[in-house]
C-alpha positions in Angstrom: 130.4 105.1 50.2 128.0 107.9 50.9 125.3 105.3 50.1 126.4 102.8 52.4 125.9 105.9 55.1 122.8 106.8 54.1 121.8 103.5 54.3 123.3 102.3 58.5 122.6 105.9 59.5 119.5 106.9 59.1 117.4 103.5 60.1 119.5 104.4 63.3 118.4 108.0 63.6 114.9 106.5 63.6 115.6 104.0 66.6 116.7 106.5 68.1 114.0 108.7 67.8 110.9 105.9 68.3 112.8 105.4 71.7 113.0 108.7 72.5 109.1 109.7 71.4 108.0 106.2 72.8 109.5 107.1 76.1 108.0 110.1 76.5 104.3 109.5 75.3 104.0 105.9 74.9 103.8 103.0 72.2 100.0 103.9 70.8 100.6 107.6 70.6 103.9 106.9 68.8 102.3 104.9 66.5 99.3 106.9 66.0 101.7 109.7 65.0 103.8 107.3 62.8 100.4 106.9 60.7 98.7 109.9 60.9 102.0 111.7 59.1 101.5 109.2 56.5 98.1 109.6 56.0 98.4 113.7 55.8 101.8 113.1 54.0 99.7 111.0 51.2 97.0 114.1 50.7 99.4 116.6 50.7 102.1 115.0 48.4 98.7 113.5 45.9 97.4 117.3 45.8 101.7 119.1 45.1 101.7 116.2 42.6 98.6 117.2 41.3 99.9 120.6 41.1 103.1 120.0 39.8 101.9 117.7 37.0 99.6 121.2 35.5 103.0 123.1 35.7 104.5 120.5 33.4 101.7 120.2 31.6 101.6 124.0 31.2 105.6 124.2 30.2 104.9 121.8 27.8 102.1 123.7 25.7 104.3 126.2 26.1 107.2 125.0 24.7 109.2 126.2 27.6 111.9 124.4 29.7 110.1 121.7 31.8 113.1 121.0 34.0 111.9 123.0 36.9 108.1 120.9 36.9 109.9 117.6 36.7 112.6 118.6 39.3 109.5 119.4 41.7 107.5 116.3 40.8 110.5 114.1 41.4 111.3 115.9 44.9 107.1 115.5 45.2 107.4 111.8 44.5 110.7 111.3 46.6 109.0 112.9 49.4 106.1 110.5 49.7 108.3 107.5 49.7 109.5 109.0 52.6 106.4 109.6 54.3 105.6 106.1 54.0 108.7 105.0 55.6 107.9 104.5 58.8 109.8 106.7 61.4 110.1 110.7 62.4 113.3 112.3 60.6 111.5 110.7 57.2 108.5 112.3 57.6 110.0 115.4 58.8 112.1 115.5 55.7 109.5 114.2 53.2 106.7 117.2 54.7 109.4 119.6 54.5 110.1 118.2 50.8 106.3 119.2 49.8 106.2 123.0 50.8 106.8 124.7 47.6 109.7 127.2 48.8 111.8 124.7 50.0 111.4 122.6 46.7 112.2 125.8 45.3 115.9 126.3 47.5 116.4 122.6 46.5 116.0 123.0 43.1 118.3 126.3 43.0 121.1 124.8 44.9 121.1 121.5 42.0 120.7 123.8 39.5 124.1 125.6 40.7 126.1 122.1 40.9 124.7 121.4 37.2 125.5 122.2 34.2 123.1 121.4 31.3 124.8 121.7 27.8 122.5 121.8 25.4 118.0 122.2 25.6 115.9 122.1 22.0 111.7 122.0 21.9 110.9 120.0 19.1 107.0 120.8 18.1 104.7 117.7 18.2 103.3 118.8 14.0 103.9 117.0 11.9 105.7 118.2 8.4 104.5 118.3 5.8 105.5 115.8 3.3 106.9 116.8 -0.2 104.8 113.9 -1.6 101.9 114.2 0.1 99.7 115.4 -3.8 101.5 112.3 -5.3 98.8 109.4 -6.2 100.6 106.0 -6.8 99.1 103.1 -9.1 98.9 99.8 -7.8 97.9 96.6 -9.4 97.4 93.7 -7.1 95.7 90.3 -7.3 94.0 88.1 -4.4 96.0 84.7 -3.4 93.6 82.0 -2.1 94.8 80.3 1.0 96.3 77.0 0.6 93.8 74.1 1.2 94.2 72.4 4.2 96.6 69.7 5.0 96.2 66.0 5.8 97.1 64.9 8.9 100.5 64.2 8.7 101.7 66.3 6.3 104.4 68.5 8.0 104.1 71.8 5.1 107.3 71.3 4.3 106.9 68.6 1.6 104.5 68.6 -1.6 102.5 65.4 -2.9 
């Protein structure tokens, strides 16, 4: 149901507000504001992505938890689809989405409302076999290919 909200409330928050802005300053300025906050939105969000994808990185190399990198680079990726929506309460919430410290509250109020049971690191290594010094004999002999058929012949019957 919250869905369904989301969905009727906010494309009407943004009519709103392109009436509002449009009133005061016009149809080209609106629009030029429109696309330049998706343009900036795009840099910003490519170099926090960049950014949040060497946390991740580092996490991983150091076998440490990686939820708080990939919590960031979702909110990261959520917040440019948002910039590319056009309209102002998307872009307002998708810049707000890539400064670090309010990732950062985000991320600390989910982590409150969940509860994660269980976390194991497995190393990448592989083991070492128990067999690996074992040598094993094999005998094999080479099979020609069966001569070609005549047309006709479906390869399910012999002559």
């Amino acid at each position: 149901m919250w869905l369904f909200v989301l969905f009727v409330t906010i494309p009407l928050i943004e009519i709103g507000l392109f009436i509002q802005v449009g009133g005061l300053i016009g149809l080209w300025p609106t629009l030029g504001i429109v696309i330049l906050t998706a343009v900036i939105g795009t840099f910003l969000m490519r170099q926090q992505g960049l950014r949040a994808l060497n946390d991740l990185k580092t996490s991983l190399n150091d076998l440490s938890d990686p939820t708080e990198p990939l919590a960031h680079g979702a909110m990261i990726l959520f917040a440019g689809a948002l910039l590319l929506t056009p309209g102002f309460f998307t872009d307002v919430v998708g810049l707000s989405l890539l400064i670090p410290p309010v990732r950062s509250a985000v991320y600390s109020y989910i982590r409150g409302r969940v509860k994660v049971q269980s976390f194991t690191v497995q190393s990448g290594r592989p083991r070492p076999s128990d067999d690996a010094d074992t040598i094993t004999d094999v005998d094999y002999e080479e099979v020609d290919p069966e001569p070609p058929r005549k047309a006709g012949e479906s390869g399910w019957t012999r002559h």
